[in-house]
N, CA, C and O atoms as a Maestro MAE file, in Angstrom:
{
 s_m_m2io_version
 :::
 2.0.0
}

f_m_ct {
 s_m_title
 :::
 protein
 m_atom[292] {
  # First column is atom index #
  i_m_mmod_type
  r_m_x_coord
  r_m_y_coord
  r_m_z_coord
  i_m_residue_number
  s_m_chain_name
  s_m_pdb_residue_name
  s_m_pdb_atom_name
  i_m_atomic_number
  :::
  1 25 125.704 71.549 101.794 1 A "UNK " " N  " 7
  2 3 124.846 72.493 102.510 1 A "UNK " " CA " 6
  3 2 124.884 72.143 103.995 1 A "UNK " " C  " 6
  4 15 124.565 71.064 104.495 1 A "UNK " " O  " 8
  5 25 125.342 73.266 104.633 2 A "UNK " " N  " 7
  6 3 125.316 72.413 106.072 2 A "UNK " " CA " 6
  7 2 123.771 73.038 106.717 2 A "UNK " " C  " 6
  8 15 122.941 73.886 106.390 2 A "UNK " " O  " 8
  9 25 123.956 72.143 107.717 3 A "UNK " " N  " 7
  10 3 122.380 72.228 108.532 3 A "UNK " " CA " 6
  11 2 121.839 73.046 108.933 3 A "UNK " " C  " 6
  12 15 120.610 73.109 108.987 3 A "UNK " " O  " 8
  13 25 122.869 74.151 109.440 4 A "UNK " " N  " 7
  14 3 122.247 75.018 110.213 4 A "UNK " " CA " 6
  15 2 121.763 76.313 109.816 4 A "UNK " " C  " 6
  16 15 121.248 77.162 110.544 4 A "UNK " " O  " 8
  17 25 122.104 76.400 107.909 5 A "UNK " " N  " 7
  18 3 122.025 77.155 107.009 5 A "UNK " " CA " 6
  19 2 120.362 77.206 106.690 5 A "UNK " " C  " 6
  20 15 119.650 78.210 106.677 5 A "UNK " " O  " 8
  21 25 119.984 75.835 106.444 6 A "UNK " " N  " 7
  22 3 118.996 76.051 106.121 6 A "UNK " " CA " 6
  23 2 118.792 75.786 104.951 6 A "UNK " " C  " 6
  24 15 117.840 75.081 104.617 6 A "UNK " " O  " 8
  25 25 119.679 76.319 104.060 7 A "UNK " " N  " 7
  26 3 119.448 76.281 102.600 7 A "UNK " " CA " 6
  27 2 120.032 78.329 102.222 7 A "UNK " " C  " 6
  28 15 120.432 78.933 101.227 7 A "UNK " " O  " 8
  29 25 119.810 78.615 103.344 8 A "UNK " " N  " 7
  30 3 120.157 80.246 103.265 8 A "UNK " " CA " 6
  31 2 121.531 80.729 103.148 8 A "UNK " " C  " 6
  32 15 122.173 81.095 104.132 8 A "UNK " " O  " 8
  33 25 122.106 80.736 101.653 9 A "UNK " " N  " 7
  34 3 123.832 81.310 101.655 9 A "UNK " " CA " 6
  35 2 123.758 81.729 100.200 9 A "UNK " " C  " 6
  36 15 123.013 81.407 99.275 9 A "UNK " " O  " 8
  37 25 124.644 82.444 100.298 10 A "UNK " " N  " 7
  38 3 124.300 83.254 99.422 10 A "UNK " " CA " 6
  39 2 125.202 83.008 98.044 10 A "UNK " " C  " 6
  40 15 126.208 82.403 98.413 10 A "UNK " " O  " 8
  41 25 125.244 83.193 96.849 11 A "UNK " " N  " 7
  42 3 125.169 82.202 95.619 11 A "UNK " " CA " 6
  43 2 125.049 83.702 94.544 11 A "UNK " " C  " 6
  44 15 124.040 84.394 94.681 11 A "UNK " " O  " 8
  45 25 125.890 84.037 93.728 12 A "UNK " " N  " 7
  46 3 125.442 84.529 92.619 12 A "UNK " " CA " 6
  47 2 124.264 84.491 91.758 12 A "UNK " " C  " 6
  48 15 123.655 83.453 92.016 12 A "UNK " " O  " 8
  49 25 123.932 84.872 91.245 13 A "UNK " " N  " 7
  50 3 122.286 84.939 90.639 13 A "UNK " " CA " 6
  51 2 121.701 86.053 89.847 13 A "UNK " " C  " 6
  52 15 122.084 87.185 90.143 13 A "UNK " " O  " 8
  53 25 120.973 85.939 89.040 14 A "UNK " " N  " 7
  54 3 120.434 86.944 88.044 14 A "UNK " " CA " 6
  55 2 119.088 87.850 88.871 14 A "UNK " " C  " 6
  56 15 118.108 87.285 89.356 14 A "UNK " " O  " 8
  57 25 119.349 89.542 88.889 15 A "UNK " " N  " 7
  58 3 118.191 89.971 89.870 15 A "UNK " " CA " 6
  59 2 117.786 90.831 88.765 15 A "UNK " " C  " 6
  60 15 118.587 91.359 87.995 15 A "UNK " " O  " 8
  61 25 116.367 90.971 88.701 16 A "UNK " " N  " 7
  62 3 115.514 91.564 88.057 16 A "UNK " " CA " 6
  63 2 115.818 90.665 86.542 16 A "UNK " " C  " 6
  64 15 115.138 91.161 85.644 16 A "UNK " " O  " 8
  65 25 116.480 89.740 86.162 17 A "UNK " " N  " 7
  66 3 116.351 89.428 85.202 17 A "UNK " " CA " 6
  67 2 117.775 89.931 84.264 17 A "UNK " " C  " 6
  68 15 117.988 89.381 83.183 17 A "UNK " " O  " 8
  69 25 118.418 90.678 84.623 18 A "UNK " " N  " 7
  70 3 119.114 90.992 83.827 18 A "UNK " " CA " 6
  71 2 120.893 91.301 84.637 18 A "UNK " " C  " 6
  72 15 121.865 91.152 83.896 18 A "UNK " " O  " 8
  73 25 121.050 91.580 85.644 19 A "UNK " " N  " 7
  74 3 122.437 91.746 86.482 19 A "UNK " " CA " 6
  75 2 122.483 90.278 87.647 19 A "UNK " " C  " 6
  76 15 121.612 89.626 88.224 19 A "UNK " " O  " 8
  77 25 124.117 90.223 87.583 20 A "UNK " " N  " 7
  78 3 124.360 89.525 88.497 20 A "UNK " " CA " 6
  79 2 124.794 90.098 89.915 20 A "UNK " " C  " 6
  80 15 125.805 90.736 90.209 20 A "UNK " " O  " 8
  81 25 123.696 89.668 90.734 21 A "UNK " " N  " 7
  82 3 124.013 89.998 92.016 21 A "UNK " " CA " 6
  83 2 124.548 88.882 93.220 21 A "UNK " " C  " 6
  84 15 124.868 87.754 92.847 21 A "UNK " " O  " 8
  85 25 124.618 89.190 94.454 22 A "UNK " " N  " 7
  86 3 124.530 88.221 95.604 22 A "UNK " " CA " 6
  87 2 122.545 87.967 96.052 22 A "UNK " " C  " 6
  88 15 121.742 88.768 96.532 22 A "UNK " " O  " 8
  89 25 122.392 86.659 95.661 23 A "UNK " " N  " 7
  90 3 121.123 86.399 96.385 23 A "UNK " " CA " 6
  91 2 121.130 85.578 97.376 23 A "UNK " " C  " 6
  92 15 122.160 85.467 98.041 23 A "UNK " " O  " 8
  93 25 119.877 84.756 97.716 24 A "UNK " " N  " 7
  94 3 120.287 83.535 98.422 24 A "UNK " " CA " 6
  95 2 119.779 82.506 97.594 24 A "UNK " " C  " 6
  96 15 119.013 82.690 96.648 24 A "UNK " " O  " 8
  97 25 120.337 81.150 98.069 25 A "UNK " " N  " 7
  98 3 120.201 80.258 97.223 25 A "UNK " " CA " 6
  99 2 118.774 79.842 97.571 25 A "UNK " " C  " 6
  100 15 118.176 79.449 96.570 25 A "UNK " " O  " 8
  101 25 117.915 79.806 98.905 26 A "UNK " " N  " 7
  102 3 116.515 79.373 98.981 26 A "UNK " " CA " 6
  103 2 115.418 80.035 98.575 26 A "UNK " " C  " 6
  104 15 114.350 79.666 98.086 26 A "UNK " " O  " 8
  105 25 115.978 81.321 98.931 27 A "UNK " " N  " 7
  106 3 114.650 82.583 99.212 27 A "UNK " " CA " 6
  107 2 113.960 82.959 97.329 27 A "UNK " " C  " 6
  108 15 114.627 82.687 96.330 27 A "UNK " " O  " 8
  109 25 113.042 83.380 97.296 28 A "UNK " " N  " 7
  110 3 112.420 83.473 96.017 28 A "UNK " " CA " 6
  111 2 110.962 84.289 96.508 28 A "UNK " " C  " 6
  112 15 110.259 84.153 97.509 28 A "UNK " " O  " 8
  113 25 110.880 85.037 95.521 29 A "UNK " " N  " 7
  114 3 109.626 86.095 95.725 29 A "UNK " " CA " 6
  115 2 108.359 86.237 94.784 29 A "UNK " " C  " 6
  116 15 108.757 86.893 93.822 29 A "UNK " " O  " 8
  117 25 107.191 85.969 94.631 30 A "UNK " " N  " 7
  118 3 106.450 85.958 93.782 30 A "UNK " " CA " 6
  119 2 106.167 87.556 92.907 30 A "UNK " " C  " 6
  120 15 106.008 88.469 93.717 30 A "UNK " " O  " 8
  121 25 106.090 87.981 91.498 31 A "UNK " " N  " 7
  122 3 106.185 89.208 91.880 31 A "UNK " " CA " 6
  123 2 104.611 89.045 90.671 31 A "UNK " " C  " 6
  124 15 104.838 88.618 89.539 31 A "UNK " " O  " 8
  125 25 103.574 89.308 90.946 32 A "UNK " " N  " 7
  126 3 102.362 89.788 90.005 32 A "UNK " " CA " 6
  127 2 102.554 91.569 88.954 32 A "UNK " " C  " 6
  128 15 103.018 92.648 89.322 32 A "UNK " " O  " 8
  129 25 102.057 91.209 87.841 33 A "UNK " " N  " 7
  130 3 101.831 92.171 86.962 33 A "UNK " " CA " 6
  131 2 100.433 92.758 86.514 33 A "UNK " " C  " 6
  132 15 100.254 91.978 85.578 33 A "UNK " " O  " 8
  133 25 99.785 93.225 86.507 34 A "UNK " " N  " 7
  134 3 98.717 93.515 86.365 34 A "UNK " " CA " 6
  135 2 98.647 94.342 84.823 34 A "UNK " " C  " 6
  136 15 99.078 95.489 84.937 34 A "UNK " " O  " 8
  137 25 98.083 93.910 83.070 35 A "UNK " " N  " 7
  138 3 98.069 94.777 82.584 35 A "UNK " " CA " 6
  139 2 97.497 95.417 82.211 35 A "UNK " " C  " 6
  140 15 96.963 96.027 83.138 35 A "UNK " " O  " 8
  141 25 97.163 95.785 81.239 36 A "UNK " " N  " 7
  142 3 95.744 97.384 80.708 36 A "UNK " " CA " 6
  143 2 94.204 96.567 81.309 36 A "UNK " " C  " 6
  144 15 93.265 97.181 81.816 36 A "UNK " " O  " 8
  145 25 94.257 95.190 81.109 37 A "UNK " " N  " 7
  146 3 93.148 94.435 80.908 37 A "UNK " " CA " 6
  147 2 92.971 93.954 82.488 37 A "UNK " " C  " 6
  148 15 91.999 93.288 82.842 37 A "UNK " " O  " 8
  149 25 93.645 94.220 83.067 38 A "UNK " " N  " 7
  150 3 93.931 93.626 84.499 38 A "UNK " " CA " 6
  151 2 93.639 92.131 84.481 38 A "UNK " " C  " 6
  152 15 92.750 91.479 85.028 38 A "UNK " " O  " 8
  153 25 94.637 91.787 83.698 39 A "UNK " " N  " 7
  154 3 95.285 90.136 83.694 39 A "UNK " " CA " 6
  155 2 96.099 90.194 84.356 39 A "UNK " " C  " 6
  156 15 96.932 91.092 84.241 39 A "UNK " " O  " 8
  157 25 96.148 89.572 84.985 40 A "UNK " " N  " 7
  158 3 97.728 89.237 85.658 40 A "UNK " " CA " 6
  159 2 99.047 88.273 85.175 40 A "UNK " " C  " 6
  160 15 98.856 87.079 84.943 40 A "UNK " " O  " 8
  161 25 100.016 88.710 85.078 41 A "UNK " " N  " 7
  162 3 100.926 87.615 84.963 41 A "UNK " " CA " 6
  163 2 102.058 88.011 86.224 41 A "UNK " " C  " 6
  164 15 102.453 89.091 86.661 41 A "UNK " " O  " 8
  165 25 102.338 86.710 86.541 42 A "UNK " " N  " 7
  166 3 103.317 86.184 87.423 42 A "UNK " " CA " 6
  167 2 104.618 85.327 87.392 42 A "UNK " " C  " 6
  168 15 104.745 84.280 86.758 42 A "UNK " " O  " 8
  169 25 105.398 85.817 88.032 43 A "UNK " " N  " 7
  170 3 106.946 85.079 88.010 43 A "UNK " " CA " 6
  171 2 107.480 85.242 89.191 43 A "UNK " " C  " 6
  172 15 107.300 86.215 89.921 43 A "UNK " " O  " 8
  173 25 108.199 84.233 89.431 44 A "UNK " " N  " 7
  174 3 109.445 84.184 90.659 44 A "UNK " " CA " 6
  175 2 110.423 84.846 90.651 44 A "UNK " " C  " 6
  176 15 110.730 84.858 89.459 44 A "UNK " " O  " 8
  177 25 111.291 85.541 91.290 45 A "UNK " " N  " 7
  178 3 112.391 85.905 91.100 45 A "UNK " " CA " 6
  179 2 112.878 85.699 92.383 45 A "UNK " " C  " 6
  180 15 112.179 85.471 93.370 45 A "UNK " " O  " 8
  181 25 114.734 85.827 92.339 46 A "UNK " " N  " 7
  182 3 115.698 85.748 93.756 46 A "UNK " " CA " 6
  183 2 115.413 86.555 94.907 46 A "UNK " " C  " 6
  184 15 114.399 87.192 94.621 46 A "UNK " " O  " 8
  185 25 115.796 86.849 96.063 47 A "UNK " " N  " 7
  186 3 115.783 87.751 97.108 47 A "UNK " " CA " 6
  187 2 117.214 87.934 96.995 47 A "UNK " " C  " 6
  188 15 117.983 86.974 96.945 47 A "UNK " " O  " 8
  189 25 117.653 89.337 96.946 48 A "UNK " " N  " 7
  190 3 118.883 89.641 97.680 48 A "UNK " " CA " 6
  191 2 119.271 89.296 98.828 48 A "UNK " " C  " 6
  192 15 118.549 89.182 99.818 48 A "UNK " " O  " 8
  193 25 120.455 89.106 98.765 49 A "UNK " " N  " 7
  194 3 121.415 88.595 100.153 49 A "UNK " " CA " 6
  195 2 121.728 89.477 100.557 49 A "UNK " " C  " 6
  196 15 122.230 90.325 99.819 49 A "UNK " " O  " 8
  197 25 121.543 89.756 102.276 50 A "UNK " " N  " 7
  198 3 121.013 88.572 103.258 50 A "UNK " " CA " 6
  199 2 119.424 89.037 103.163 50 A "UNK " " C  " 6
  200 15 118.833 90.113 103.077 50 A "UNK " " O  " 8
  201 25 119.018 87.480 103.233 51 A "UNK " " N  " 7
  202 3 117.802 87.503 103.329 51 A "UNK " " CA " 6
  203 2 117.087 87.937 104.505 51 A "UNK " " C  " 6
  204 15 117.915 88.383 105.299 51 A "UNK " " O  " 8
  205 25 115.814 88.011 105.009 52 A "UNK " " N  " 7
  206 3 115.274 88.084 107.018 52 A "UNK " " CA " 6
  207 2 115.723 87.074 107.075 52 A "UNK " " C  " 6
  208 15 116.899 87.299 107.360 52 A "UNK " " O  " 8
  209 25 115.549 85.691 106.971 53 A "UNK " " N  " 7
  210 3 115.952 84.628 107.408 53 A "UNK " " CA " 6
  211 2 117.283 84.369 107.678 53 A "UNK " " C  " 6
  212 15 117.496 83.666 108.666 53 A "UNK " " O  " 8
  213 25 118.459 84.859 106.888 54 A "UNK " " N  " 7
  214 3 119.965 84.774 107.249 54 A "UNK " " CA " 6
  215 2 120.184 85.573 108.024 54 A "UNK " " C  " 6
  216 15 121.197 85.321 108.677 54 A "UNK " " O  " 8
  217 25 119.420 86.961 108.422 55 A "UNK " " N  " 7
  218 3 119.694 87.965 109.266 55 A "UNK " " CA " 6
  219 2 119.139 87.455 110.955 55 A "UNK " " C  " 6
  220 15 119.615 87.670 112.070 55 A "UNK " " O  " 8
  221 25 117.845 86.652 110.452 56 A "UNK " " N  " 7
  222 3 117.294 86.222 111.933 56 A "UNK " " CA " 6
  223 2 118.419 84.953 112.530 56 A "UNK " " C  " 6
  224 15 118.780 84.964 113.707 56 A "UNK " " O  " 8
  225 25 118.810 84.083 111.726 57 A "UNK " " N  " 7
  226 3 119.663 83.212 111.834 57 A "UNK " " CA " 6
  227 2 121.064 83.391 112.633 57 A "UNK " " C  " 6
  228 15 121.688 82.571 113.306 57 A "UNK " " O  " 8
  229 25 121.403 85.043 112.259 58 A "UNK " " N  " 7
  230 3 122.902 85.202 112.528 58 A "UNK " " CA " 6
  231 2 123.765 84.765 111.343 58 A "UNK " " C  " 6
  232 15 124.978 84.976 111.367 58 A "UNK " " O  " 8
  233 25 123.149 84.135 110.264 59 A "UNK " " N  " 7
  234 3 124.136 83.917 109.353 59 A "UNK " " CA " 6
  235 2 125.012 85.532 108.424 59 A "UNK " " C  " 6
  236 15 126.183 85.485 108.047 59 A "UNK " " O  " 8
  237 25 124.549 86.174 108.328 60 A "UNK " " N  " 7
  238 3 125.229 87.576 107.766 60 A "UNK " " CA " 6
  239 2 124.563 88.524 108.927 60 A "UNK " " C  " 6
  240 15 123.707 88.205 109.753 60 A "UNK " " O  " 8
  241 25 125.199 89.757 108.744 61 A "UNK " " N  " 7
  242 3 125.313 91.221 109.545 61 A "UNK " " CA " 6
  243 2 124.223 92.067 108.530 61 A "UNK " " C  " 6
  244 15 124.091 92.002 107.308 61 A "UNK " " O  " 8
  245 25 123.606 92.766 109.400 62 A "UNK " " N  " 7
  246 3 122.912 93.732 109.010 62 A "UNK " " CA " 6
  247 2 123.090 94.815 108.104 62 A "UNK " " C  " 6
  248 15 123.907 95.619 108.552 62 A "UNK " " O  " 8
  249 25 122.601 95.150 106.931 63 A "UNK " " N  " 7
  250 3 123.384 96.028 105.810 63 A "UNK " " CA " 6
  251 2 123.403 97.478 106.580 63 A "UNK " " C  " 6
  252 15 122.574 97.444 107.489 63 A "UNK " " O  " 8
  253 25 123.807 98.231 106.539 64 A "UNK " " N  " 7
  254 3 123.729 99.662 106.963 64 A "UNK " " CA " 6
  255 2 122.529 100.280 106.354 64 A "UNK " " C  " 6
  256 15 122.412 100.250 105.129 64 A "UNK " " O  " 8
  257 25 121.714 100.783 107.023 65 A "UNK " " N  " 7
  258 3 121.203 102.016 106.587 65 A "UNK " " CA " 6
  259 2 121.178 103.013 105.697 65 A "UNK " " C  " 6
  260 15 122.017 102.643 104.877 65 A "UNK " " O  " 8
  261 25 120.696 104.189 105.276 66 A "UNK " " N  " 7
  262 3 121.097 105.542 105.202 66 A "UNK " " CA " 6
  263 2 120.942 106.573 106.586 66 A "UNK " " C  " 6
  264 15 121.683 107.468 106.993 66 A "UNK " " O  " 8
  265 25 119.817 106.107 107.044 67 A "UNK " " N  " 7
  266 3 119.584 106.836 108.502 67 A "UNK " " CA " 6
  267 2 120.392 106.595 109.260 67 A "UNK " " C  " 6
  268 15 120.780 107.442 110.064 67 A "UNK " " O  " 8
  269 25 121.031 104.952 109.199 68 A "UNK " " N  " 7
  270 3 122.192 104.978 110.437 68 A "UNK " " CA " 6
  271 2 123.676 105.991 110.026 68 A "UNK " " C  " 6
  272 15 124.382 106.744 110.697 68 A "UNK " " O  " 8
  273 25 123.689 105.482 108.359 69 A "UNK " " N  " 7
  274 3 125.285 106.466 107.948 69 A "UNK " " CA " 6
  275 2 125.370 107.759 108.057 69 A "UNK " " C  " 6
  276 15 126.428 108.383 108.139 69 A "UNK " " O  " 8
  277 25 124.137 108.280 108.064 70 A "UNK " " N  " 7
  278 3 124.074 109.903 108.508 70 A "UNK " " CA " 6
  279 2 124.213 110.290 109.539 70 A "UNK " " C  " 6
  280 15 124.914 111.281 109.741 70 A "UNK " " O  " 8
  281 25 123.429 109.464 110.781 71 A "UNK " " N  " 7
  282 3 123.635 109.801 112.127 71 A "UNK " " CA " 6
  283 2 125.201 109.597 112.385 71 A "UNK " " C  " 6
  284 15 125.783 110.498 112.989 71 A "UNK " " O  " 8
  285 25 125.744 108.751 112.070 72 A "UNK " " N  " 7
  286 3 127.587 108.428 112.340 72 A "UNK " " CA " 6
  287 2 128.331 109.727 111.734 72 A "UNK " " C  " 6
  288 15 129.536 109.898 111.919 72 A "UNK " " O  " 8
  289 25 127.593 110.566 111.053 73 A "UNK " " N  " 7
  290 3 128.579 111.409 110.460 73 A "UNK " " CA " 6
  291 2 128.181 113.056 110.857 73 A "UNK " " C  " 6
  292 15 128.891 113.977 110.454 73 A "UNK " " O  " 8
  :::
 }
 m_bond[291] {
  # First column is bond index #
  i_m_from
  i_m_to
  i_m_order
  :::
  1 1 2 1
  2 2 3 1
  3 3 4 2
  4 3 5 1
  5 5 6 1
  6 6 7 1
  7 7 8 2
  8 7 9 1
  9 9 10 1
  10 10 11 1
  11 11 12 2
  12 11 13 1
  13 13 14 1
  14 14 15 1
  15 15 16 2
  16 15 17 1
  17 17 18 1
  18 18 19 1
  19 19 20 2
  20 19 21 1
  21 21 22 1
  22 22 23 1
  23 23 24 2
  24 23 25 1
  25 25 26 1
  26 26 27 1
  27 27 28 2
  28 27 29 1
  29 29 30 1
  30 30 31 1
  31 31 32 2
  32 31 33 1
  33 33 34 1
  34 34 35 1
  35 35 36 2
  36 35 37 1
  37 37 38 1
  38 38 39 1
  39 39 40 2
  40 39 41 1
  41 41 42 1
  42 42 43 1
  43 43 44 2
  44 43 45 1
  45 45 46 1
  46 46 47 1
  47 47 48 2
  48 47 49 1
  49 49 50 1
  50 50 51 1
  51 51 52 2
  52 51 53 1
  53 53 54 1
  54 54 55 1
  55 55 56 2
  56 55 57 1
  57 57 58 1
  58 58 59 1
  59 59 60 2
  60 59 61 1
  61 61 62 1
  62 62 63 1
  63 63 64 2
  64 63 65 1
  65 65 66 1
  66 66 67 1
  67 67 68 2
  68 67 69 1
  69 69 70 1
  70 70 71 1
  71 71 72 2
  72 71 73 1
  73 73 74 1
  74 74 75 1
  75 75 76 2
  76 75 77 1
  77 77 78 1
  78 78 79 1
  79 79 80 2
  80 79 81 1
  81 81 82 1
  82 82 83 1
  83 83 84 2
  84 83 85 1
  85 85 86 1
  86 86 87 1
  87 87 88 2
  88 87 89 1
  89 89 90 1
  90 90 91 1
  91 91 92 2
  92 91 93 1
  93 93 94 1
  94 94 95 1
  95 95 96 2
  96 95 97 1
  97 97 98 1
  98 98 99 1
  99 99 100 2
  100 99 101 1
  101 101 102 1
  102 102 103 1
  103 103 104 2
  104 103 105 1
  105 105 106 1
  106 106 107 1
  107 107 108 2
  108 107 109 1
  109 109 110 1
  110 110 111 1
  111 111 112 2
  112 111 113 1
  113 113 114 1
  114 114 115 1
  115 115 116 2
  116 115 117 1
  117 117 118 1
  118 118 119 1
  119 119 120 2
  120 119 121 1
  121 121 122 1
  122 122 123 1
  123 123 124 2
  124 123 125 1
  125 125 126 1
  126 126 127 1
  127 127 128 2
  128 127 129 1
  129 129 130 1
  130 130 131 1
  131 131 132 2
  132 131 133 1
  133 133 134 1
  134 134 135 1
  135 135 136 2
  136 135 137 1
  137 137 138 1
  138 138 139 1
  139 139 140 2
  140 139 141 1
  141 141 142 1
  142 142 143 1
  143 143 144 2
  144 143 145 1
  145 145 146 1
  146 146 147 1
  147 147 148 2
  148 147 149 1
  149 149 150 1
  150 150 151 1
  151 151 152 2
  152 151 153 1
  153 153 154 1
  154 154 155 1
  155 155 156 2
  156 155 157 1
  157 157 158 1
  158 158 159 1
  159 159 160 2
  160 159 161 1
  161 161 162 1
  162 162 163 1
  163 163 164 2
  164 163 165 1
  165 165 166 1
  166 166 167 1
  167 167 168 2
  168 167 169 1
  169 169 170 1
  170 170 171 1
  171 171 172 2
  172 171 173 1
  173 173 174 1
  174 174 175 1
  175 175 176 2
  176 175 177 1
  177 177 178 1
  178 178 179 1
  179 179 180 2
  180 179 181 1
  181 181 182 1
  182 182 183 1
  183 183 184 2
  184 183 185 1
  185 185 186 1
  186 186 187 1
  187 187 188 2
  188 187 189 1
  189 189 190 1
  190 190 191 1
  191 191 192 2
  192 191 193 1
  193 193 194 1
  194 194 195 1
  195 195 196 2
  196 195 197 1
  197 197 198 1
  198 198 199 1
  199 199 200 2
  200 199 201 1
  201 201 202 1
  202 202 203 1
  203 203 204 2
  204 203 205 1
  205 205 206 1
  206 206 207 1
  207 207 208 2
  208 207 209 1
  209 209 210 1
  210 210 211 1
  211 211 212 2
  212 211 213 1
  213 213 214 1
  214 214 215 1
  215 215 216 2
  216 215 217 1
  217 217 218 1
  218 218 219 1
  219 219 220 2
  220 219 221 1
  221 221 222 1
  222 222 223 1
  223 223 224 2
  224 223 225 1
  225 225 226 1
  226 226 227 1
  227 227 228 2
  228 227 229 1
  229 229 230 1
  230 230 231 1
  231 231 232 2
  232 231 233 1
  233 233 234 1
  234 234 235 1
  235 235 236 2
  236 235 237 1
  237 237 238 1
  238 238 239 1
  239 239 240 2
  240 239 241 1
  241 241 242 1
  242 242 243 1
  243 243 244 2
  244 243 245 1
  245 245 246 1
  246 246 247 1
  247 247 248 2
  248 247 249 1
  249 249 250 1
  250 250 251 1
  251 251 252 2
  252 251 253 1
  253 253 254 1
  254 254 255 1
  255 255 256 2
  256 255 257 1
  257 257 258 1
  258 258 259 1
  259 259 260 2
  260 259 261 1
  261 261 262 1
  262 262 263 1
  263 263 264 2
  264 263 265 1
  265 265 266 1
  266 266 267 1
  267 267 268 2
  268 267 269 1
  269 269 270 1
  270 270 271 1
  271 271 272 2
  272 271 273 1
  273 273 274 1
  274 274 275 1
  275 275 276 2
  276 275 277 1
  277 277 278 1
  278 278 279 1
  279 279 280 2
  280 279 281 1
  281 281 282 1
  282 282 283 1
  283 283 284 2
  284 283 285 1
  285 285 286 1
  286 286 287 1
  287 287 288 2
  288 287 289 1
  289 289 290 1
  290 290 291 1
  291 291 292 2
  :::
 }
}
């Protein structure tokens, strides 16, 4: 891992539980469930790559838009 990463690069990984996507290897998101009874249950899951943090970093480029691909065309 080099230093200036952070820990932020991006790593194959399971998103939503079931497909393999690009995530990052640090980033992780809390996600709450609320059910009939308003219990909650909770789990972690990945962030897609690039994260804000790899984007604030300069480590990856900004994904495109839809508003930007329309205006180009």
């Amino acid at each position: 891992m080099a230093a200036e990463t952070f820990g932020h690069e991006p790593v194959t990984g399971l998103v939503d539980g079931r497909a393999l996507n690009i995530v990052c290897a640090r980033c992780s998101t809390t996600v709450t469930h609320y059910d009939e009874a308003y219990r909650p249950s909770r789990w972690t899951r990945p962030v897609r790559w690039p994260c804000s943090t790899a984007l604030l970093l300069g480590l990856a480029n900004r994904p495109p838009t839809a508003q930007h691909d329309a205006m180009e065309s």
